[in-house]
Structure formats: C-alpha cells, structure tokens
N, C-alpha and C positions, 0 to 999 in steps of 0.2 A: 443362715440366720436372718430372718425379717427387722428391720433397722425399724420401730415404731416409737413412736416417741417415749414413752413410757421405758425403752431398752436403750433409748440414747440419754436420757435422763439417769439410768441406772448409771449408766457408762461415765456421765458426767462425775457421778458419786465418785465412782470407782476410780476415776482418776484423779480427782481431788485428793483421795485419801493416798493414792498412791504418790504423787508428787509431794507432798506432804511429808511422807514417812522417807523419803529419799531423800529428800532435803536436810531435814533432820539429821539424818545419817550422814553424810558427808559435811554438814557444819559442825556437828559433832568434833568429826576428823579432825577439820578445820581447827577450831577452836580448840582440841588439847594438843596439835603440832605447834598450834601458837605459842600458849601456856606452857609448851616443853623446850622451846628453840627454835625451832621453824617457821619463818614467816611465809613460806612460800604459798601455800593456801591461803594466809590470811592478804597477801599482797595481788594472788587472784582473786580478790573478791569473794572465796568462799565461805567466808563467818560469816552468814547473814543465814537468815529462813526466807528469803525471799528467793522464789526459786527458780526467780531469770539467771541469775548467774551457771546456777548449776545448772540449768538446761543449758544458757548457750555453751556449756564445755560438754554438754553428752544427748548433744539432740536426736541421735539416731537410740541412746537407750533408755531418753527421758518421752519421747514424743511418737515417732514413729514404730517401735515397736511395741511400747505398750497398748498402742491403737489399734495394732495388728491382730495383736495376741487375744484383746478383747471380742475383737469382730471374727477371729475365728473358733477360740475355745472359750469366752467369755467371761475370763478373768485376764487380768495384766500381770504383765512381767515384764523386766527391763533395769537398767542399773545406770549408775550415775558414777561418778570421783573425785577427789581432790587432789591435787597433786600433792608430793611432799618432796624432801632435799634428797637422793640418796646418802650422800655425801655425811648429811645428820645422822640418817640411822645409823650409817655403819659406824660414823662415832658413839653412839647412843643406841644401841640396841631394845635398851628395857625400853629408854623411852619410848620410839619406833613401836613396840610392845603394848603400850600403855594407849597410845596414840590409833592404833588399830582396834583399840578392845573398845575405844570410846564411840563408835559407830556403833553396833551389835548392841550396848548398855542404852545408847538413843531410844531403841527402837523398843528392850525392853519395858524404859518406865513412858513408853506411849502405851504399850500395851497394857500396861498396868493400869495409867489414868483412863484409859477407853475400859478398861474392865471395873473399874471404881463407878464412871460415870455411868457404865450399864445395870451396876447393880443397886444405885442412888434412883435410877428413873425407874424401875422395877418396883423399889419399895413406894414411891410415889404415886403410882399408877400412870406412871407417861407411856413405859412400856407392858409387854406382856410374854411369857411366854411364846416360843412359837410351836405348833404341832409338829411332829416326827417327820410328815410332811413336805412340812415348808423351811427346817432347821436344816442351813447351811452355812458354809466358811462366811456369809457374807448377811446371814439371817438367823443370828442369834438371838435376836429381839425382835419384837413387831411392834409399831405404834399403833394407836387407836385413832388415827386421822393420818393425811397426807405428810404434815410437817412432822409431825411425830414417827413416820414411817421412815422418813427420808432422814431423819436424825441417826433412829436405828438401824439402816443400814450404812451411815457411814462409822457410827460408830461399831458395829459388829465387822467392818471391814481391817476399821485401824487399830481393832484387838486381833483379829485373825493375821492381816497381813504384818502387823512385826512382830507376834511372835513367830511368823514363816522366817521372816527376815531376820531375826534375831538368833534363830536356833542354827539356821543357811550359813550364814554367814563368822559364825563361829565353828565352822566344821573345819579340821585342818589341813587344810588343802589347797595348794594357791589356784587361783590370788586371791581366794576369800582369806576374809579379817583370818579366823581362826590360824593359819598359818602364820603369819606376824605375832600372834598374840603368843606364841608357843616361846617366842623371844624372852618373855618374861622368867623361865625358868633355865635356858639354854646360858654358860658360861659364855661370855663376852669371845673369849677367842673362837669358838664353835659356831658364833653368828654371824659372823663376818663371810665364810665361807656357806652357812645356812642360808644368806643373802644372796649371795652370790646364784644359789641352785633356785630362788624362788624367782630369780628374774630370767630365766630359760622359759624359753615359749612354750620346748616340749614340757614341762613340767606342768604350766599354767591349761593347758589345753586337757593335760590327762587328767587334773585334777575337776575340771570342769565338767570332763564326760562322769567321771567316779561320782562326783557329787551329784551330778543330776540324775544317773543312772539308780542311785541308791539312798537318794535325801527321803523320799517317800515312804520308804521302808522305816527308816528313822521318825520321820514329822508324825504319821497318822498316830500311832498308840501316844504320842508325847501330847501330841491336840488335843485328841481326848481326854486324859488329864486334864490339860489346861481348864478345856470347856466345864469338865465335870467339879473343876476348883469353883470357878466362876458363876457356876450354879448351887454349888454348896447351900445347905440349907432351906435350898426349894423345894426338899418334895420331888426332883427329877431323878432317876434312876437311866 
C-alpha cells in the first residue's frame, strides 16, 4: 500500500471515527457500572468521552493495532475496556447484564445519529449518492467538494463501523458484551457459576476464534439491510 497523503488523510478519518466509537463504548460501560454500583470504571477515569484515558488503559488495542490493520488491509480494528468489580457482578448479576448491554446500545444510537445525519445532508444536497463503484463500508455518501467529502466519509464510517460493533459485540460469546448480556435472563443461582466459566481463558479464546471465524457470514446480509434501510425511499434498488 503506497502511504500518499490523500491515504493518510483517509486514515486520519478512519481513526477519528474509530476512537470515537470505542470510546463511547466503554464510557458507556463506565457510566451504567456507575449508575448500577460500581465505581470502579468510574474511579479509573473511565466516564469521560475523552479518549486519553481509555487509550492509556489499551494502547496496544486503541493505537497500535488499529494503525496496523489500516496500513495492511485498510480498515481498523482493535478494542478498548473498562474495568468493573467481579465481586459486584457476582452479587448482581442482571445488573453486570444491563451494564454490558450498555456498550453495544452506544454504538447503536451512533449508528443511528450517523444514519439521520446522512440522510438530512442527502435531502439538503450536501451529499450525493455514490455509484455501484465507489459504494463502500466507508462510502455511502459522496460530498460535492473536499469538506463535504471528508464529512461523508467519516460519517459513512461511524454508521458502518457501530453497527459492526454493535451487532460484534452482542454475539454470545466471551468476552464479547453479548455473553454478559445473556445474565439478564439467566436465574441468579445459574450465574454465579455462568461467571465463573466466562472468566476461563480457554473459553474466551474459542469464543474469539467462533466469532471471528463466522461474524461475516452473519454482518454481510444484516449490512445490507441496514444500508438498504438507510436508503429507503431513494430510488436505490
């Protein structure tokens, strides 16, 4: 990949929107362990949107790998955390529950404000359609000048990339959200011991090969959707 300014500009987008949407997601966390009993994210500093804190607690998945990932396959990937008590959950299961689901719900109403805002600059004429083309995860929209370009693709980024993150992360499988969130319907004696099996390494590690092995099979027909919600009423087929 030839690093031209024009690609390192892209990359700038891309990781704006990407820090952004991480952030979000783990003050999320942050903010309903607080609101549930848990200070412990909120006493590391993680209820802010400011997104020095959570890089310096995951530099290698906020910084370096996302830089990697772009300079080889030219998208990012990478992850962030907040700590919480165990100690809480296992008193509190639903909350722990509730507390995880609130990451995933982050990300979708970004998705949602980036698909509002994409569909207000369409009617306006700030945006435009883009040709068969040029439409991708990161070019759902075209501007008709430089600022208006660079608008649209970070907003076609931070609709694409949380509903990635949103649907990801609700899969149940540790140590994504979606395996915490399963808490919510599990009887209190049953999660204790449900706890117990999601903090096993081997579990976290097979759930990571399953998920990444098989999320793509899942994301592509749900994206589409998404996209084809999003374009509603244009005329796109």
């Amino acid at each position: 990949m030839e690093f031209t300014p024009d690609l390192l500009l892209h990359g700038l987008v891309w990781y704006v929107a990407f820090v952004f949407s991480l952030t979000l997601h783990e003050a999320a966390h942050a903010w309903a362990a607080l609101k549930l009993g848990d200070p412990t994210a909120s006493e590391g500093g993680q209820v802010t949107l400011n997104p020095v804190p959570h890089i310096a607690r995951s530099p290698f998945g906020t910084v370096l790998v996302p830089l990697l990932s772009f300079g080889f396959m030219g998208w990012m990937m990478g992850w962030a955390s907040a700590p919480y008590d165990p100690a809480w959950a296992a008193r509190h299961p639903k909350r722990a529950g509730w507390m995880a689901l609130a990451g995933p719900v982050s990300n979708l109403f970004l998705m949602l404000w980036s698909g509002i805002a994409i569909r207000v600059g369409l009617a306006a004429g700030y945006f435009t359609l883009p040709t068969r083309d040029v439409l991708s995860f990161d070019r759902l929209v075209v501007g008709g000048d430089p600022t208006a370009d660079g608008v649209s693709v970070l907003l076609s980024i931070l609709f694409s990339l949380n509903f990635l993150l949103f649907l990801f992360n609700l899969l149940p499988l540790p140590p994504l959200d979606g395996s915490a969130v399963i808490q919510l319907v599990l009887p209190k004696r049953i999660s204790l011991r449900y706890q117990q099996l999601l903090a096993e390494p081997m579990f976290a590690l097979l759930g990571l090969i399953l998920a990444w092995r098989f999320f793509g099979v899942l994301f592509v027909p749900i994206y589409g959707v998404a996209v084809g919600l999003l374009y509603l009423g244009l005329g796109v087929s």
